[in-house]
ZAZA-636451 format. One record per residue (C-alpha): residue number from 1; residue in three letters; x, y, z. Coordinates in nm, 4 decimals. Example, Ala and Ser with C-alpha at 12.3 -4.5 7.8 and 13.67 -1.06 7.14 Angstrom:
% residues 2
num	residu	c1	c2	c3
1	ALA	1.2300	-0.4500	0.7800
2	SER	1.3670	-0.1060	0.7140
***
This chain:
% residues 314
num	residu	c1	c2	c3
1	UNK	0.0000	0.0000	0.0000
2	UNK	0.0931	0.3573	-0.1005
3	UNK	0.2647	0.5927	0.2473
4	UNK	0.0100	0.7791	0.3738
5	UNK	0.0787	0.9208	0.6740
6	UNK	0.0059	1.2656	0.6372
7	UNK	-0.2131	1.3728	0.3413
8	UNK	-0.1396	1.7755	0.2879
9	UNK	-0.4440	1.9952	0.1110
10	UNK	-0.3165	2.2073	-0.1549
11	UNK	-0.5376	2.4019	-0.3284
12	UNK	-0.4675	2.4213	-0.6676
13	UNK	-0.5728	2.7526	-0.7106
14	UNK	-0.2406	2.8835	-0.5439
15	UNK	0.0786	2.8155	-0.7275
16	UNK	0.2553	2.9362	-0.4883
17	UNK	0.1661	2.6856	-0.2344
18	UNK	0.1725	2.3845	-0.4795
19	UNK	0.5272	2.4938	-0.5382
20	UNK	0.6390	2.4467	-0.1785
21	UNK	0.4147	2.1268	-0.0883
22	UNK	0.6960	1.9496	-0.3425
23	UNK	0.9458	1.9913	-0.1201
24	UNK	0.7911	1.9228	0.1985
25	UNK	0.8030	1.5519	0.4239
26	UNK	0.4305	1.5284	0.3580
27	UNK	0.3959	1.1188	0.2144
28	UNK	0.0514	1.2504	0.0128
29	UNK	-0.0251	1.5579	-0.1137
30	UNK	-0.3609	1.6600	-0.3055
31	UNK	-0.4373	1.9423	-0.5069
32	UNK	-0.7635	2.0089	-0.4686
33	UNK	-1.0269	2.1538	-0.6620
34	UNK	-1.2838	2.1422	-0.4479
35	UNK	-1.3800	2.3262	-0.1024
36	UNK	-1.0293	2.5431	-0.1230
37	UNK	-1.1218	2.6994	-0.4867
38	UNK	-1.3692	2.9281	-0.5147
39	UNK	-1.6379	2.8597	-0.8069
40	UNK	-1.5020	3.1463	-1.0778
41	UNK	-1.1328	2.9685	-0.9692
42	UNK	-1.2417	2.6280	-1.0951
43	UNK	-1.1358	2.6427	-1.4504
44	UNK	-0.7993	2.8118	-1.3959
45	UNK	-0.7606	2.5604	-1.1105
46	UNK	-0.7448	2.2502	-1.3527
47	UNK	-0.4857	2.4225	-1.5477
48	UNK	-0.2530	2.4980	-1.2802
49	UNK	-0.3139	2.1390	-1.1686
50	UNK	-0.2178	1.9834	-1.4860
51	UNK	0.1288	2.1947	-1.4966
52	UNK	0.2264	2.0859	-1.1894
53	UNK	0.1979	1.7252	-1.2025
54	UNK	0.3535	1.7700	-1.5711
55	UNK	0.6240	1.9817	-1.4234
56	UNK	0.7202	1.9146	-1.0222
57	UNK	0.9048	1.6841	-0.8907
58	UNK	0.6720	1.4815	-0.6474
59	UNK	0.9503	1.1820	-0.5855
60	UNK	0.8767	0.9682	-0.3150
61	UNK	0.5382	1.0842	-0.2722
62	UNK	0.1682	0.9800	-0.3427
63	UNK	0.0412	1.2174	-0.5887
64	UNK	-0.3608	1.2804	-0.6002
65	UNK	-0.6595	1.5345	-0.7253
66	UNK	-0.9634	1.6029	-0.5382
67	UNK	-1.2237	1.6700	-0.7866
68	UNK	-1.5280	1.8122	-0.6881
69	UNK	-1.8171	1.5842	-0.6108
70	UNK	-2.0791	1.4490	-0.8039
71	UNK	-2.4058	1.7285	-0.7329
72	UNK	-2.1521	2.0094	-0.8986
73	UNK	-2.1055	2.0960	-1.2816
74	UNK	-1.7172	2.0832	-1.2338
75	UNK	-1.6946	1.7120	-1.2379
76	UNK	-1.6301	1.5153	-1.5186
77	UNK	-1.4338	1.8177	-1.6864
78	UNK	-1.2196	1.8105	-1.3813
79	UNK	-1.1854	1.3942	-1.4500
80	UNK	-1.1346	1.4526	-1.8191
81	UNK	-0.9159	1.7434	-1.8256
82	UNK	-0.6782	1.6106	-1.5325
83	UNK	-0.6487	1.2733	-1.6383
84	UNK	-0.6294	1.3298	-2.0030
85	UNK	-0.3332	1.5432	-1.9560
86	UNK	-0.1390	1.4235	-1.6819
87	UNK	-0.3124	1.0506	-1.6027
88	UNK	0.0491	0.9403	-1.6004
89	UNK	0.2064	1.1888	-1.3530
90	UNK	-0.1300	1.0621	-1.1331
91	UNK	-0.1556	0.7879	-0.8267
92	UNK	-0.4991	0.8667	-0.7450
93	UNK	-0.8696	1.0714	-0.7655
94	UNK	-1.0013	1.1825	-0.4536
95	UNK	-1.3940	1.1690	-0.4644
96	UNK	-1.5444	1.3815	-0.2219
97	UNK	-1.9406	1.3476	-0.0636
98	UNK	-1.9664	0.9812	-0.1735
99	UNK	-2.2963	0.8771	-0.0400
100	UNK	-2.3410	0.5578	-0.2029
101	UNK	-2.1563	0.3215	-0.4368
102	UNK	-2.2545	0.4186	-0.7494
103	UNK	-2.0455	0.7373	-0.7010
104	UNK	-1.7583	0.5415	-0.6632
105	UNK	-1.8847	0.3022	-0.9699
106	UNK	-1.9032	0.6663	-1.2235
107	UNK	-1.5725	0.7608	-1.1341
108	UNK	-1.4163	0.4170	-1.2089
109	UNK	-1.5867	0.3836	-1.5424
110	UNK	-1.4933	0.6939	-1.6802
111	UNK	-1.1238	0.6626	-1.5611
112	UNK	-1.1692	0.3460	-1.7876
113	UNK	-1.2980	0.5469	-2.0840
114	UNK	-1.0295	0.7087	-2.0531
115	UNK	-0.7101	0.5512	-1.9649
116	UNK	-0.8496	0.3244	-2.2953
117	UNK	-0.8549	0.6502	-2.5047
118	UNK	-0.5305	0.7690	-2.3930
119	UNK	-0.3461	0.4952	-2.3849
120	UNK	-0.2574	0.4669	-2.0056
121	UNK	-0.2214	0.1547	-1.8040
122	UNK	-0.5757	-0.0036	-1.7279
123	UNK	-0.6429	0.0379	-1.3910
124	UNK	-0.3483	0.2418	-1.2927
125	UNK	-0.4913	0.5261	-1.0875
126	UNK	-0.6673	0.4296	-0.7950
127	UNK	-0.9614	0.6409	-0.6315
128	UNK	-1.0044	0.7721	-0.2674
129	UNK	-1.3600	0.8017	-0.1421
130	UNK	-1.4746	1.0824	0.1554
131	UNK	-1.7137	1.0108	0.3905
132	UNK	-1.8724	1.3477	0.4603
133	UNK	-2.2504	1.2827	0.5449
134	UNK	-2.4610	1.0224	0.6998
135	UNK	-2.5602	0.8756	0.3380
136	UNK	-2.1738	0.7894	0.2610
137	UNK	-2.1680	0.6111	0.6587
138	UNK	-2.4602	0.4220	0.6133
139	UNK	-2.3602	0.2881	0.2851
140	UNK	-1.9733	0.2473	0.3609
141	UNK	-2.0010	-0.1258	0.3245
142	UNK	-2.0823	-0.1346	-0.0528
143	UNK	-1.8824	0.2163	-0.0797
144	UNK	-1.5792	0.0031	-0.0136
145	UNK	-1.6363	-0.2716	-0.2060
146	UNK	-1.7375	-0.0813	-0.5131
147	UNK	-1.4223	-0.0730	-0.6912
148	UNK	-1.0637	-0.2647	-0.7667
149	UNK	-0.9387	0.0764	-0.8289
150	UNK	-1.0581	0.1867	-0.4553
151	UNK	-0.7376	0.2667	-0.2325
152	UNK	-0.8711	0.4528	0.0684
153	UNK	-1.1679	0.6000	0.2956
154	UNK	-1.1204	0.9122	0.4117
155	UNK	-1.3291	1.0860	0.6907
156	UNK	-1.4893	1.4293	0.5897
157	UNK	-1.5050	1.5731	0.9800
158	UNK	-1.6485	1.9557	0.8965
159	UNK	-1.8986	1.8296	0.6112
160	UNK	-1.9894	1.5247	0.8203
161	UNK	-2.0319	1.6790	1.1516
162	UNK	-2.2885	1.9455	0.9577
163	UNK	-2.4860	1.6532	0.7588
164	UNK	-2.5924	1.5301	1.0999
165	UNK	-2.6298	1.8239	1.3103
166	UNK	-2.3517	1.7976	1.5423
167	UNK	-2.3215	2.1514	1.8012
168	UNK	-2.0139	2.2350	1.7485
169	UNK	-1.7966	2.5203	1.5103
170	UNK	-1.4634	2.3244	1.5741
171	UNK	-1.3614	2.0515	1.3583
172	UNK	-1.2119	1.7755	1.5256
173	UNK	-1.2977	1.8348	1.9347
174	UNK	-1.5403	1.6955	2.0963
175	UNK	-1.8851	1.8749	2.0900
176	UNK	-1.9647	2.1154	2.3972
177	UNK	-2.2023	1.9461	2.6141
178	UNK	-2.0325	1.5983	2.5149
179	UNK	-1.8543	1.5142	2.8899
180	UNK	-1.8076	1.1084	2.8449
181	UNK	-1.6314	0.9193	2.5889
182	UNK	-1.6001	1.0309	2.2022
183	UNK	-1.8291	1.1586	1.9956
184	UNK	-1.6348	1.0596	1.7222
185	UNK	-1.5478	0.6665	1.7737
186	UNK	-1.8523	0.4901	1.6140
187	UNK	-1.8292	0.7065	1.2856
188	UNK	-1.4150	0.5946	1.2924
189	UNK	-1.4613	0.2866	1.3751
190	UNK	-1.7563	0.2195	1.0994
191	UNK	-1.5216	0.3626	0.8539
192	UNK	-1.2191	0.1613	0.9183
193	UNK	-1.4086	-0.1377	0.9844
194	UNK	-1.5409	-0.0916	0.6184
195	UNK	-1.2299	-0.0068	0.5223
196	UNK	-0.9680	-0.3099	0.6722
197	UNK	-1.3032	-0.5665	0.5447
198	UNK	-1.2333	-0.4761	0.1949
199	UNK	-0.8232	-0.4253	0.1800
200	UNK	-0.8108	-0.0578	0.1685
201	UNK	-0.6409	0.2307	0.4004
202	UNK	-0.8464	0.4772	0.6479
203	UNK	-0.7159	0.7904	0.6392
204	UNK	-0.8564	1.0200	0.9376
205	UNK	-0.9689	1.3913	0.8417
206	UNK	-0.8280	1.6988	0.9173
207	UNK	-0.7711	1.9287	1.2490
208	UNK	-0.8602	2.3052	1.1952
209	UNK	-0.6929	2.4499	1.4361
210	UNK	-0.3849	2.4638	1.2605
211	UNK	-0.1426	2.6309	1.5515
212	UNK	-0.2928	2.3983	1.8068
213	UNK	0.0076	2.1550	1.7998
214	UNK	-0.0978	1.9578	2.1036
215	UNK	-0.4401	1.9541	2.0004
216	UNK	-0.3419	1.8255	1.6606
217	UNK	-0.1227	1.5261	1.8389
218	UNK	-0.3956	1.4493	2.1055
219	UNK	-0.6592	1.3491	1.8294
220	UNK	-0.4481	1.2084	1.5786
221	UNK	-0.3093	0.9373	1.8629
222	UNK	-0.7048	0.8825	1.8991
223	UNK	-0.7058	0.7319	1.5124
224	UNK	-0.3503	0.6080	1.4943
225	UNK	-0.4676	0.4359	1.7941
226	UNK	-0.7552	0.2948	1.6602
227	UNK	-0.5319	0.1534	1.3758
228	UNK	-0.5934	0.4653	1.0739
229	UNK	-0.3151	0.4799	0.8419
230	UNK	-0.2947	0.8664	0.8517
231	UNK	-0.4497	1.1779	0.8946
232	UNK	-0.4759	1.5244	0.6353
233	UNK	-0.2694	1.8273	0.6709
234	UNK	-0.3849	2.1970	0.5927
235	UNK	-0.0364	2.3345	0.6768
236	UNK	0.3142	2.2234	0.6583
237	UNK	0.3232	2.2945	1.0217
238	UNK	0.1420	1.9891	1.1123
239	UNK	0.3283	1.7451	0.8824
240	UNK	0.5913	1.6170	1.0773
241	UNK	0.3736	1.5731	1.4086
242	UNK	0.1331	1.3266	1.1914
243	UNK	0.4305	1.1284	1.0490
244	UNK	0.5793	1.1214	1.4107
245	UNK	0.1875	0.9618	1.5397
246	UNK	0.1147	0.7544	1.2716
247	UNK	0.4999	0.5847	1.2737
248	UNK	0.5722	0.3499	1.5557
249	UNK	0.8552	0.4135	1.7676
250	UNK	1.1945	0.2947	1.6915
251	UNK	1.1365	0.0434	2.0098
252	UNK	0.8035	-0.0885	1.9113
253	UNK	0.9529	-0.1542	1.5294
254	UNK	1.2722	-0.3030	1.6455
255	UNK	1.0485	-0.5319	1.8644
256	UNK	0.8367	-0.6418	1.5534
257	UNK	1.1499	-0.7311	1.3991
258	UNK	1.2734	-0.9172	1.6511
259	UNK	0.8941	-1.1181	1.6162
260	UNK	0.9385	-1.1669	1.2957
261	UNK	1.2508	-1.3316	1.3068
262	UNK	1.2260	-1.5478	1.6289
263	UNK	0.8996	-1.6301	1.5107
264	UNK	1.0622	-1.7603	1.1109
265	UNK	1.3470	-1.9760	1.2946
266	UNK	1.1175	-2.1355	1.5622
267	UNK	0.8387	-2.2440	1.3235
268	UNK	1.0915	-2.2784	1.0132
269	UNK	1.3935	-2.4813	1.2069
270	UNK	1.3022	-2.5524	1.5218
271	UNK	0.9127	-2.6747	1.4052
272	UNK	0.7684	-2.5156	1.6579
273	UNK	0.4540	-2.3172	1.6613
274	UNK	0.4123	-2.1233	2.0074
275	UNK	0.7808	-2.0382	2.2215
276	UNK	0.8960	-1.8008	2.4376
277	UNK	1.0845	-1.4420	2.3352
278	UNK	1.2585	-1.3322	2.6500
279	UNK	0.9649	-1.3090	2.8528
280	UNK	0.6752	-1.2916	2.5871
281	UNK	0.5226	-1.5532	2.4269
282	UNK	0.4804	-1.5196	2.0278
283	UNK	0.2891	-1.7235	1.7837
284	UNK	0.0868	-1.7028	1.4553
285	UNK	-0.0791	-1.4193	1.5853
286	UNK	0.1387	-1.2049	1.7401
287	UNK	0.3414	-1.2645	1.3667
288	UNK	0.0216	-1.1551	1.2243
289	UNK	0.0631	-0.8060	1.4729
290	UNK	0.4246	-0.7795	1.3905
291	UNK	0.3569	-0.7600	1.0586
292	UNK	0.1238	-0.4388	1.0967
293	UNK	0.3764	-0.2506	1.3264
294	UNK	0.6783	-0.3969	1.0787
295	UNK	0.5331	-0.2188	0.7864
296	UNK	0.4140	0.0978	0.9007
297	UNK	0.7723	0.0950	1.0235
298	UNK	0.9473	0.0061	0.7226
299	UNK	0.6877	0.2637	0.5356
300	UNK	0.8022	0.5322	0.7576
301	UNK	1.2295	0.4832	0.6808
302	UNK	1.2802	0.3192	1.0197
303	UNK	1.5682	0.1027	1.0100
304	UNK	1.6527	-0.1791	1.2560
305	UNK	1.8821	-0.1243	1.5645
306	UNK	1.8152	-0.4827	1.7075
307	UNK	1.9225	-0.7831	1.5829
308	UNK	1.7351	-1.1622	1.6214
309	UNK	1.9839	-1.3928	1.7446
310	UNK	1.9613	-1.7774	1.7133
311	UNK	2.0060	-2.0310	2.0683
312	UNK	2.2642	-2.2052	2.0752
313	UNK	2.2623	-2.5383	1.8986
314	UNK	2.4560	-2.7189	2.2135
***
């Protein structure tokens, strides 16, 4: 799976910003033509869009457009124009306001059309679905099933928390009035439940309050916690705290390692199925939980500072 720790909004009405977002640690970024461009922006938008995947460098990172979503008159010409002229600078197309599958199903068949008419690889560029209303939640199940070319669900806090009424002007925090729990676990939990049934990522939405540093790592442990691959950016501020929560610590990755390894000799030389490593006792499953913190490790650049070393044969 593509790195997607932190997902950075650029709009792509501001060259200026798409520019810098090249050169910044962010593992996604997507220029957006949506909420951050204004209606009479739209048009010029696309074009700036097109130039910069033609003409940045985005090495190492996941490269994606947020069209706008299906109830606006912006978006097959954004689909067309973007894909037709840069499909192969292109990872993915961000759908926003799914609400059922057949959104997902539209977008799919014309990036068939055409990747066919332009001779791109079939299947190449993968889509992204939001979850911004009570619609998309309730239907999440055949929203992420919808689709080989699917990659990721991504929460939609701000439209979501307006769709079903929520009291509350601050993306992200809990609602005044709300003293126990969080008001936000069942809709995370539906979403990555959806999401981990079907093979895809979860990618947790963005916090507002962009100078809020504390606040920003306080609810993006809540997701990385719940087992999200990564949460969006609005400023390069916040990038490096989200790759920091949603990359385990140099001790929990070394210890996966270690898992890994004991676990391959024991069952591979020693035929056994369920031992002891130092004090802990590892089998098929805590391989299978090794593997999750192993990855997002090895995702992240990590590299090993503990080695697995055999018993001695005498």
């Amino acid at each position: 799976m593509r790195a997607r720790r932190s997902c950075l909004a650029v709009p792509g009405s501001n060259p200026r910003f798409i520019e810098k977002a090249q050169g910044l640690a962010a593992d996604e970024i997507f220029l957006d033509l949506e909420d951050s461009v204004a209606p009479g922006a739209k048009e010029d938008a696309r074009k700036n869009v097109v130039g910069a995947l033609r003409e940045g460098d985005w090495t190492g990172k996941t490269v994606v457009v947020r069209v706008n979503d299906l109830t606006t008159q912006w978006t097959y010409r954004d689909v067309i124009e973007i894909v037709e002229a840069a499909g192969d600078r292109l990872d993915c197309v961000m759908l926003p306001k799914v609400q059922d599958a057949s959104h997902v199903v539209w977008l799919a068949t014309l990036l068939d059309q055409i990747e066919r008419a332009a001779g791109l690889p079939e299947g190449g560029i993968g889509i992204e679905a939001q979850i911004e209303n009570a619609a998309g939640l309730v239907n999440v199940d055949a929203i992420a099933a919808s689709s080989p070319r699917l990659e990721t669900l991504v929460f939609g806090p701000a439209d979501f928390m307006a769709s079903i009424g929520m009291r509350t002007l601050v993306v992200g925090e809990q609602p005044p009035g709300y003293g126990e729990g969080d008001a936000y676990h069942y809709i995370l939990m539906r979403i990555l439940m959806a999401a981990r049934a079907h093979g895809l990522q979860a990618i947790d939405g963005p916090y507002l309050q962009i100078r809020d540093v504390d606040g920003l790592r306080r609810v993006a442990r809540r997701s990385a916690a719940l087992g999200f691959d990564g949460k969006w950016v609005l400023h390069p501020g916040q990038v490096d705290v989200v790759n920091e929560v949603f990359s385990p610590s140099q001790r929990d990755y070394d210890h996966a390692e270690l898992i890994l390894d004991a676990y391959e000799y024991y069952t591979t030389v020693e035929k056994r199925g369920a031992v002891m490593l130092g004090d802990e006792m590892i089998d098929e499953a805590s391989r299978k939980m090794a593997l999750v913190v192993a990855a997002k490790g090895r995702a992240a650049g990590l590299a090993r500072t503990a080695a697995f070393t055999p018993p001695s044969s005498t």
